[in-house]
C-alpha positions as CSV (number, residue, x, y, z in Angstrom):
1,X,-39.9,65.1,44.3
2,X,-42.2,66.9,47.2
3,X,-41.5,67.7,49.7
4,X,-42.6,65.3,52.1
5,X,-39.2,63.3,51.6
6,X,-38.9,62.2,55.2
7,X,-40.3,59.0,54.4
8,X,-40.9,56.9,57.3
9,X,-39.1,53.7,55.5
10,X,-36.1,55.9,55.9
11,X,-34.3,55.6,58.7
12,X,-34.6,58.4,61.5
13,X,-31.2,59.8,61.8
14,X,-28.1,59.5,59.4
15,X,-25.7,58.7,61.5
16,X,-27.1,56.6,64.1
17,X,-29.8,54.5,65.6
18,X,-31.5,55.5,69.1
19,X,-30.6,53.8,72.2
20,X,-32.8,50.8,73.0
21,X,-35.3,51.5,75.6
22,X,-34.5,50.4,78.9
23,X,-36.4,47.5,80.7
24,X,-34.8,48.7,84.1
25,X,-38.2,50.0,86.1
26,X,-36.4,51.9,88.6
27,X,-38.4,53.6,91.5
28,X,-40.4,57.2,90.7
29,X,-38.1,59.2,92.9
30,X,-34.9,58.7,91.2
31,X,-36.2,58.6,87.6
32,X,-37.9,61.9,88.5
33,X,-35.1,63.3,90.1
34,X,-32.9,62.7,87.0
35,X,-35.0,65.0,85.0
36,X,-33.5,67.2,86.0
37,X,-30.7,66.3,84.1
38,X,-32.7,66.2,80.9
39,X,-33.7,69.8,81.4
40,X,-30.6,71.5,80.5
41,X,-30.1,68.5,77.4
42,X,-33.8,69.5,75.8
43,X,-34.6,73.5,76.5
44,X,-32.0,75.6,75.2
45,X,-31.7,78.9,77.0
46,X,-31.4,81.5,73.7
47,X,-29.2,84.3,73.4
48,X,-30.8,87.3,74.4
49,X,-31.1,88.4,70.7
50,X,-33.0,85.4,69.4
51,X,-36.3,86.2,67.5
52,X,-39.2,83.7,67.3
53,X,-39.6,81.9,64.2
54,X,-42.9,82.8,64.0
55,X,-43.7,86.5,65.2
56,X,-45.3,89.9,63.7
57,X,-42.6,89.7,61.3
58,X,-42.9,85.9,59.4
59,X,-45.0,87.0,57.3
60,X,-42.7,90.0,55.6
61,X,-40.0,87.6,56.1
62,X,-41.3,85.0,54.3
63,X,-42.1,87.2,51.1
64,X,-38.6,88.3,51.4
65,X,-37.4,84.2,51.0
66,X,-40.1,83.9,48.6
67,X,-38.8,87.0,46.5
68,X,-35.2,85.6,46.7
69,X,-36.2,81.8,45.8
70,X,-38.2,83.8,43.2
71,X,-34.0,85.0,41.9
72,X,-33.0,81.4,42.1
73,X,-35.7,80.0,39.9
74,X,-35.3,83.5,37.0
75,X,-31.3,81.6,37.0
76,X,-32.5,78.2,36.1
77,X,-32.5,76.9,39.6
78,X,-30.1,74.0,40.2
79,X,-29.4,70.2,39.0
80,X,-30.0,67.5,41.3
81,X,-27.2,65.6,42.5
82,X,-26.4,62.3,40.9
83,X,-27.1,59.4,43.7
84,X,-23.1,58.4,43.7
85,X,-22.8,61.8,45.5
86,X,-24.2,60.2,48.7
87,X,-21.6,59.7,51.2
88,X,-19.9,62.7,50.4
89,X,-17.3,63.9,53.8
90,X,-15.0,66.2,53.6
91,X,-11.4,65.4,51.9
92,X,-13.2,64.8,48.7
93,X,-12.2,65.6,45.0
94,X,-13.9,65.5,41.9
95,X,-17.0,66.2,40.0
96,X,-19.2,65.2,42.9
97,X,-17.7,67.6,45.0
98,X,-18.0,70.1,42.9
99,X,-21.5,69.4,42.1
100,X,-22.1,69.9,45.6
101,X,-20.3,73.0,46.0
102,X,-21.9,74.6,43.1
103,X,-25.6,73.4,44.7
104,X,-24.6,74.8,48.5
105,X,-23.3,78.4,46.4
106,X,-26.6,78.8,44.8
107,X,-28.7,78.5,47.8
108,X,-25.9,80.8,49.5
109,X,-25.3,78.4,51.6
110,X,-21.9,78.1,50.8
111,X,-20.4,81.8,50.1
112,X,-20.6,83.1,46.8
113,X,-17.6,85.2,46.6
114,X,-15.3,82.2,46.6
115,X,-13.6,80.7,44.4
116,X,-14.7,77.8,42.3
117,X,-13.5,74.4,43.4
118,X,-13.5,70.4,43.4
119,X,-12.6,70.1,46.7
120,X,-15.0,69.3,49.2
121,X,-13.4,71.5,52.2
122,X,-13.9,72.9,55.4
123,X,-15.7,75.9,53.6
124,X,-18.3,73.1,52.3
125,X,-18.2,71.2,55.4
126,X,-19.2,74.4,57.3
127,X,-22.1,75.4,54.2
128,X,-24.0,71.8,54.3
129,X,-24.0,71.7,58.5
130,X,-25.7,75.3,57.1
131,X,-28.2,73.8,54.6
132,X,-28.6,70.8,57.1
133,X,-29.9,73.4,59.8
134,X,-32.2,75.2,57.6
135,X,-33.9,71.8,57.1
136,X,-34.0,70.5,60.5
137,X,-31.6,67.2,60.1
138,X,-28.4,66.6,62.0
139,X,-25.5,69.0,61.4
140,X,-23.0,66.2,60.6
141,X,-21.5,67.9,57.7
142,X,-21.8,64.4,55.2
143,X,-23.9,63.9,52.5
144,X,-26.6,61.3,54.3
145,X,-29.7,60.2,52.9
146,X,-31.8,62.6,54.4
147,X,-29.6,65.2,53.5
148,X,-29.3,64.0,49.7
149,X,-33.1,64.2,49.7
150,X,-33.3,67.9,51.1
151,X,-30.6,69.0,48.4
152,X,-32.7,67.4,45.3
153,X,-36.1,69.1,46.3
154,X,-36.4,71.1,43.2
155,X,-36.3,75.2,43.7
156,X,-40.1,75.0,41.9
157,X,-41.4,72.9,45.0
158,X,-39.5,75.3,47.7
159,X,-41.3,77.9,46.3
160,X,-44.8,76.3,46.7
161,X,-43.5,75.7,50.1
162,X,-42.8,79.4,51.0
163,X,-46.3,79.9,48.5
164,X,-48.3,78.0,50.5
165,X,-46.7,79.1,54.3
166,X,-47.3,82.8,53.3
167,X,-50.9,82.3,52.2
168,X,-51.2,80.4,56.3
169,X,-49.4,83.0,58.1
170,X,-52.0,85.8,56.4
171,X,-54.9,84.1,57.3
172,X,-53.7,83.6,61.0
173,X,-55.3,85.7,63.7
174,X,-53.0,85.2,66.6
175,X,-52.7,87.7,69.2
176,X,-49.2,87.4,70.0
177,X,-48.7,88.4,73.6
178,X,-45.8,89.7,76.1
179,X,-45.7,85.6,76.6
180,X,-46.9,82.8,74.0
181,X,-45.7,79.6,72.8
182,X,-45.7,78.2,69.3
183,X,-45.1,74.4,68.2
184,X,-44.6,74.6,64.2
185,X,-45.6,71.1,63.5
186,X,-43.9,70.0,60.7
187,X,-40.4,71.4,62.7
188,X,-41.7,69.2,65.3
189,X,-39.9,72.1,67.6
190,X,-41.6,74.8,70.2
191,X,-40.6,78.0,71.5
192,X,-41.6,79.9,74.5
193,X,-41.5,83.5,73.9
194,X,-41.1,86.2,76.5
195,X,-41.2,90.4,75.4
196,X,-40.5,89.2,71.8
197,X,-37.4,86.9,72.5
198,X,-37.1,83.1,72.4
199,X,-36.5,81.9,75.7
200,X,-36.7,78.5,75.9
201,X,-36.3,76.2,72.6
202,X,-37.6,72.5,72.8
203,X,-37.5,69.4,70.2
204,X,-40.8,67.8,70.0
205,X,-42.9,64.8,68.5
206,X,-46.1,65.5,67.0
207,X,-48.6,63.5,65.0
208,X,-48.3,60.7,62.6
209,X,-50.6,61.2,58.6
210,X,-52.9,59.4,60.3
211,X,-53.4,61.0,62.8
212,X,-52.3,64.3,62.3
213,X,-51.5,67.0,64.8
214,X,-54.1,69.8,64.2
215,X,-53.4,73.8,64.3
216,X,-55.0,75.5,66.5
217,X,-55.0,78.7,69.0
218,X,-55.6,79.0,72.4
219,X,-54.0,79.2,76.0
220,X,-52.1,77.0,78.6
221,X,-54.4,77.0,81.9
222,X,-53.7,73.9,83.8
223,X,-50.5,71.8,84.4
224,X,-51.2,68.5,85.9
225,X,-48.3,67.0,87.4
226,X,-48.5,62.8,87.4
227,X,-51.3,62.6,85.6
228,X,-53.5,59.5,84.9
229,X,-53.9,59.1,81.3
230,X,-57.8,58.4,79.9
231,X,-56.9,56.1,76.7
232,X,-59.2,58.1,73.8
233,X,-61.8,55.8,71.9
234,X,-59.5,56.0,68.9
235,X,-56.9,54.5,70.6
236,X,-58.0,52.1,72.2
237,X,-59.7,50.7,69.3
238,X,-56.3,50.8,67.3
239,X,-54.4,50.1,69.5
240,X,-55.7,48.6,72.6
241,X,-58.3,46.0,71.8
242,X,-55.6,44.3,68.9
243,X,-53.2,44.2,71.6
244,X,-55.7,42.5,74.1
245,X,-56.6,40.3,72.1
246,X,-53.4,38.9,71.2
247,X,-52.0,39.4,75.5
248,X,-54.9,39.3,77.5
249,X,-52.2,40.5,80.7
250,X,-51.7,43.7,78.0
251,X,-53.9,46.2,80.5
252,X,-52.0,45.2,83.5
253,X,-48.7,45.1,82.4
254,X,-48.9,48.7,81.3
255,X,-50.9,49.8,84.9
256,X,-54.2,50.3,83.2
257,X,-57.5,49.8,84.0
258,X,-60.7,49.0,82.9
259,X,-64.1,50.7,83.2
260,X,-67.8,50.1,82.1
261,X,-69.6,53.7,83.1
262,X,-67.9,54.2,86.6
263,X,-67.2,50.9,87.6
264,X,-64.0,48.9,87.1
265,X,-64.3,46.1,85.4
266,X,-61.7,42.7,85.0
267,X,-60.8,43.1,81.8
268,X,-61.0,39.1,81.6
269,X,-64.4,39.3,81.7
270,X,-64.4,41.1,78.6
271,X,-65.1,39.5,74.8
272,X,-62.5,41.2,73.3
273,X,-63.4,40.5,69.9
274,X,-66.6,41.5,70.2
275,X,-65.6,45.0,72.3
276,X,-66.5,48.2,71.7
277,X,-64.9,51.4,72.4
278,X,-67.6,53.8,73.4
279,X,-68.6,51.2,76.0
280,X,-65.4,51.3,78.0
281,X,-62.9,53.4,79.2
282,X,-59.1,52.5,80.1
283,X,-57.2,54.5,82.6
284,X,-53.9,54.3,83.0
285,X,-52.4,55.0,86.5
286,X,-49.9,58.2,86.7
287,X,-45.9,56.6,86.9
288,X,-42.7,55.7,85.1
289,X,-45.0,53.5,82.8
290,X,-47.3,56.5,81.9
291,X,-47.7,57.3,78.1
292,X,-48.1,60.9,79.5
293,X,-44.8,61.3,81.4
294,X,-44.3,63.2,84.9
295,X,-47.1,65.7,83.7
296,X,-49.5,67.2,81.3
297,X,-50.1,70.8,80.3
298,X,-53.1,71.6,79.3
299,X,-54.7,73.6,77.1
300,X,-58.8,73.9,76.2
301,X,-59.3,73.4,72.5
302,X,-62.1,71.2,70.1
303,X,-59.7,68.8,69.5
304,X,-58.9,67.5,72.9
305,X,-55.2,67.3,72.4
306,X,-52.2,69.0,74.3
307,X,-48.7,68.8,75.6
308,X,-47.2,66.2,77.5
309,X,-44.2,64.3,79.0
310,X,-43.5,61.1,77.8
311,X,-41.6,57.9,78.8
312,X,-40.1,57.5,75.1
313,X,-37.5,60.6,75.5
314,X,-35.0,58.0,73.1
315,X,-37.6,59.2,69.9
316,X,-36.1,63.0,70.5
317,X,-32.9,62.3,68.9
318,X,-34.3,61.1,65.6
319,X,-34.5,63.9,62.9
320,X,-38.1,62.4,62.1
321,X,-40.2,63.1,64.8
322,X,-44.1,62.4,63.5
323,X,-44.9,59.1,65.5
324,X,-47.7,60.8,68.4
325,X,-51.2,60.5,68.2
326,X,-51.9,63.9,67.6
327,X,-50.8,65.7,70.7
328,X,-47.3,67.1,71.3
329,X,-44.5,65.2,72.9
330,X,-42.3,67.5,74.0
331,X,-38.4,66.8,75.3
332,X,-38.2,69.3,78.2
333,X,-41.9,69.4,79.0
334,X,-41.1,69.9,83.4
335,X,-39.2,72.9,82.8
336,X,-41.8,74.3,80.0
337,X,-44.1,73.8,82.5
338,X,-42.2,75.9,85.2
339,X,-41.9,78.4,82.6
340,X,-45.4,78.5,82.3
341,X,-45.9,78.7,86.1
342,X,-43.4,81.9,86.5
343,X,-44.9,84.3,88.4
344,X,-46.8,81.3,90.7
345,X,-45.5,79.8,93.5
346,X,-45.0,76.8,91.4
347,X,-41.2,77.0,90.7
348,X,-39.3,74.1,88.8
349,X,-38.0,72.6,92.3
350,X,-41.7,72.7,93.3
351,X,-42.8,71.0,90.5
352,X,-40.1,68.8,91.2
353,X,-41.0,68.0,94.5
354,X,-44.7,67.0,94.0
355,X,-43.4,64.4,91.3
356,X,-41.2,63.2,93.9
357,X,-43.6,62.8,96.4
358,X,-45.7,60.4,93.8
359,X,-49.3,62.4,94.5
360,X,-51.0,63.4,91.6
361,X,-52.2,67.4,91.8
362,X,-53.1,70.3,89.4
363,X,-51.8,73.8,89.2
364,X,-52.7,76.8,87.2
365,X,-50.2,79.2,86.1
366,X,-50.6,82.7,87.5
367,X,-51.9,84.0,84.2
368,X,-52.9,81.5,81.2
369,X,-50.2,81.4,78.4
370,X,-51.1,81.9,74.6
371,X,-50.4,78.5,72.3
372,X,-50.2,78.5,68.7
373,X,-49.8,75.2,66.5
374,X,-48.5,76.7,63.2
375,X,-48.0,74.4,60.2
376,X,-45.1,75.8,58.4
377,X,-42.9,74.1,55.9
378,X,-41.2,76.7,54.5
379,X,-40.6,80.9,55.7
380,X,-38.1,83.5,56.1
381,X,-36.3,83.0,59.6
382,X,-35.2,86.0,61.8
383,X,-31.1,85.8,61.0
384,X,-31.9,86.0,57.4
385,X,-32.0,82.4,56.5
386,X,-34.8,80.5,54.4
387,X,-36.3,77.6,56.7
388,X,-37.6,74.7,55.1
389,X,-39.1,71.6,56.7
390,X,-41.1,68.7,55.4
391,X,-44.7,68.8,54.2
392,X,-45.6,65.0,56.4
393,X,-49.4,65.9,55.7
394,X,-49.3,67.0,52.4
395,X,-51.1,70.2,52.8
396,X,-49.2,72.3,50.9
397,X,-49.2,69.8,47.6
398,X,-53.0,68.1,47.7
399,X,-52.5,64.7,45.2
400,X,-55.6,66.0,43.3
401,X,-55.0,68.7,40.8
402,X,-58.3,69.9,41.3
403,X,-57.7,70.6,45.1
404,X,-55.0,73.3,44.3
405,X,-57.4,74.8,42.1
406,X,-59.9,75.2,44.4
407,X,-56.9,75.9,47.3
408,X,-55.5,78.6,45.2
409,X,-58.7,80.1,44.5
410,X,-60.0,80.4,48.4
411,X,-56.9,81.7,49.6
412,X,-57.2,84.3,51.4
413,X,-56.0,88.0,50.8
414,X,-52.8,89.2,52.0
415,X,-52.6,91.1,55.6
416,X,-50.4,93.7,57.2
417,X,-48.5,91.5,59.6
418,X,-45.9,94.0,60.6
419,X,-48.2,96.4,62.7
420,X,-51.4,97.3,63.8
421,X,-52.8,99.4,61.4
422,X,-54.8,97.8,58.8
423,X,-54.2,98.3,54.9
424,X,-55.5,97.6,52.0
425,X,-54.9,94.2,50.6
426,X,-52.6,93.8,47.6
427,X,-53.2,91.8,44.6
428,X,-52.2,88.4,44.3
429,X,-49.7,87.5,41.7
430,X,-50.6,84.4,39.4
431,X,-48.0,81.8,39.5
432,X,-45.6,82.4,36.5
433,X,-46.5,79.9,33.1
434,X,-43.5,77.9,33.7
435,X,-44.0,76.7,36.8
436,X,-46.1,73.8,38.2
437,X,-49.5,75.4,39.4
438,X,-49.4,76.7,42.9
439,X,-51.4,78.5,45.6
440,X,-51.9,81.9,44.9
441,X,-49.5,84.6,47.1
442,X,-49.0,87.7,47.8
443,X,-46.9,90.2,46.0
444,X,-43.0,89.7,45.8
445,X,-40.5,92.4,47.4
446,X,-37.0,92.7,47.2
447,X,-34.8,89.7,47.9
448,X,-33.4,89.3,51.4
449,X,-29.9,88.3,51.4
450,X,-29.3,84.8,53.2
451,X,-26.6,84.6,55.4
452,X,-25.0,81.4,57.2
453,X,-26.4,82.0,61.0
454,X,-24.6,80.9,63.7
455,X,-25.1,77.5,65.1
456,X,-25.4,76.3,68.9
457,X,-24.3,72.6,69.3
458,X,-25.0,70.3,73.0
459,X,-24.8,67.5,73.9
460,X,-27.7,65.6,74.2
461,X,-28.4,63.1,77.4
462,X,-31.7,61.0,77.1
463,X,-33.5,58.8,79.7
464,X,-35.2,55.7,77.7
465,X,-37.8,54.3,79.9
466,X,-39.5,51.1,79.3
467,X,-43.4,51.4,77.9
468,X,-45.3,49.1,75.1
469,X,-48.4,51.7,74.6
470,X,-47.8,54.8,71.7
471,X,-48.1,57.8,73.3
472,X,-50.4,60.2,72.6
């Protein structure tokens, strides 16, 4: 089992399926004017002692979890639950229950200091919603399929998971500012941080396997607010061209249009089964039907991707959120962008007002904002707890056994992350005989104590709008 067990034949949530989109095409105004409804659904003020999940501290936070996983393994780890133990809700008795009591106890998940039992109670209830959040999926307090997944991922492949985490976070050189976001990918979840405390939290969708969201550093200089969207080449030969050629009305229906060098061209003029990419480009006009959304925020980087808007806001309320084409999607994205544009005259009612008035325009923030696109499956979180979340690019695990070799053998040293004063690197620690081989990491410390950290529940409104192109 790895841990890339959000499998895309799975469905997306456990308990539901999203609303389907609507095919209503109401005006600009009122569907921009009812973002503002979305903004308190999707970014989360924090309380005012909320850390970062990725900081100066990760890093010794994440050889704390590794250090403690390290404890669980020394014990024998823990037995996989028997598939009859999906469905599991609270009011159940038996073996099963039990089973899953014991699991939720080792993990600490479930408090250790109580007494054994076969009951599936409210204790139990309260320790999966716990193990649920520490893996990203739905607090719904049932065994789901997702969930039974998470539970089974043997102790062996957490620890390659925090192994593999520590060994990025050392090799980062991020200059973490007074302000900065960070979007962990496989979280698909950003945070905008301001003097060391989270203070906006926002669910996300990021890139697909094939066509992977890359990390990256760099800074937020531009929002552009009703953006036209220029269709990349690899798009519009995956996507665009098969769908012309099976709906020759495809480029108007979505409010696209199509140029040869700088001048437009009717796309009915075009062979389409003879076209070629690099000798056209599609535009596609700013608007409800934009694959972009209300606005863009960009940020300068090799790989020509950034943060957007989109029309799809039903895809936020999945758990499995990997269905972009490489930039970020993110639920929220006008009031990150007023967040950005703090200190500018651009507040959110500004921003609001320009998308209202259905005029296109660009604004820079008053000082450009740090970005960081982490790839993190597995650390040491800020309340104590041991995050995990799925490895959809298989980074962490390569299929070839020759790859970790190599992976283990160019990892690089370990770094002081807690300050600025530089010290001498510590030896790595070979992986011990009896587990499967694994990146090499830095030295183990003391085992933090995991504790159940509170959680913040809200109820989330979303605003399907109609669109038949993937965003990017």
């Amino acid at each position: 089992m790895t841990s890339s067990w959000l499998s895309f034949a799975l469905p997306n949530r456990e308990t539901s399926s999203p609303r389907p989109p609507s095919r209503s095409g109401a005006a600009l105004r009122r569907l921009g004017s009812l973002t503002c409804v979305l903004t308190f659904a999707f970014s989360l003020p924090a309380f005012a002692s909320d850390e970062p999940n990725y900081s100066p501290r990760t890093y010794e936070l994440t050889l704390r979890a590794i250090s403690a996983y390290e404890e669980i393994a020394d014990n024998g780890g823990w037995q996989p639950l028997p598939a009859t133990a999906a469905g599991l809700k609270i009011g159940a008795k038996g073996k099963l229950a039990k089973a899953l009591r014991d699991r939720l106890t080792i993990t600490r998940d479930l408090d250790p200091s109580l007494a054994s039992s076969s009951e599936f109670d409210q204790a139990t209830q309260d320790a999966l919603k716990h193990f649920q959040a520490r893996h990203g999926l739905s607090e719904t307090g049932t065994v789901g399929r997702l969930t039974m997944l998470a539970l089974n991922v043997s102790v062996q492949q957490r620890l390659r998971e925090l192994d593999a985490s520590a060994n990025r976070l050392a090799a980062l050189k991020f200059k973490f500012g007074e302000r900065y976001i960070v979007s962990n990918i496989p979280a698909a979840a950003l945070e905008a941080v301001d003097n060391g405390v989270v203070a906006r939290t926002y669910t996300t969708v990021v890139g697909r396997p094939d066509r992977a969201s890359p990390t990256l550093q760099t800074r937020v200089t531009a929002v552009n607010i009703l953006p036209y969207w220029n269709v990349p080449a690899s798009i519009f030969k995956a996507d665009v061209i098969p769908k012309m050629q099976r709906d020759p009305t495809y480029l108007k229906t979505n409010h696209m249009r199509l140029f040869r060098g700088r001048q437009e061209t009717d796309p009915a003029t075009v062979d389409w089964s003879r076209a070629r990419p690099n000798d056209f480009l599609v535009k596609q006009d700013p608007g409800v039907w934009n694959s972009l959304g209300f606005l863009r925020i960009d940020m300068p980087n090799a790989d020509a991707v950034y943060m957007h808007d989109t029309p799809h806001r039903e895809l936020f309320r999945n758990d499995v959120r990997f269905q972009s084409s490489g930039c970020t999607r993110v639920a929220g994205a006008q009031d990150l962008a007023a967040w950005v544009m703090e200190g500018s005259e651009w507040s959110g009612q500004a921003i609001q007002d320009q998308i209202d008035s259905g005029e296109p325009k660009t604004i820079k923030p008053a000082k450009p904002v740090p970005v960081a696109w982490v790839y993190l499956t597995g650390w040491g979180g800020p309340d104590g707890s041991v995050q995990f979340r799925p490895d959809v690019y298989n980074i962490d695990t390569p299929a070839d056994p020759s790859l970790v070799a190599k992976a283990a053998s160019t990892q690089p040293a370990p770094v002081d992350r807690t300050g600025s004063v530089p010290v001498v690197p510590q030896k790595l620690v070979k992986p011990a005989a009896t587990r499967p081989a694994a990146p090499a990491r830095p030295v183990t410390v003391k085992p933090v104590s995991v504790k159940p950290a509170a959680t913040k529940s809200v109820t989330v409104k979303t605003m399907p709008v109609s669109a038949t192109l993937p965003a990017n």
